[in-house]
C-alpha positions in Angstrom: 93.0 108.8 120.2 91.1 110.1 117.5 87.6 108.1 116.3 86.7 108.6 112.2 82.8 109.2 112.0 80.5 108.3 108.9 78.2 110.9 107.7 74.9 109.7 107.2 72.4 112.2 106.0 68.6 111.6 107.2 67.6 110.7 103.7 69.8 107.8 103.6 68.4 106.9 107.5 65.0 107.0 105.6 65.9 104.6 102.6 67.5 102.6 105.0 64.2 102.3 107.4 62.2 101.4 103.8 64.5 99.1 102.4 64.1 97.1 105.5 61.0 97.1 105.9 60.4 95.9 102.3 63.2 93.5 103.0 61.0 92.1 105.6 57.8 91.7 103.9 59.0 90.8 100.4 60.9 88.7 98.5 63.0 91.5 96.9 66.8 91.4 96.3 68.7 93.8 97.9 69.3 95.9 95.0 65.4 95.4 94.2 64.5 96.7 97.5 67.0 99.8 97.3 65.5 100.7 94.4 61.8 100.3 94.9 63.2 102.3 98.6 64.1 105.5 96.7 61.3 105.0 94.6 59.0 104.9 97.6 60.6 107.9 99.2 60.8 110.4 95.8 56.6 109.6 95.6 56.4 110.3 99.0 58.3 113.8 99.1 56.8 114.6 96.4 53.3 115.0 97.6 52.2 118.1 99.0 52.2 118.4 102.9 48.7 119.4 103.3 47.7 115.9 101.6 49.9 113.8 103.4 
């Protein structure tokens, strides 16, 4: 018996975590909240670690 497993990288775990958090505090579409997700994530990584 063999089982197929998804990849899911830890990036799209993190979207995933923001998207539902915005999901459940806003009135965003799902697409809306995807978006604003990646959004959120690229302006996080891209500040530098000693400011975070």
């Amino acid at each position: 018996m063999t089982t197929d497993v998804a990849f899911v990288s830890r990036y799209d775990l993190r979207v995933k975590l923001v998207r539902d958090v915005l999901k459940q505090n806003t009135k965003l579409s799902d697409s809306a909240g995807q978006a604003l997700a990646v959004q959120l994530l690229h302006t996080m990584d891209s500040i530098l670690e000693r400011m975070r």
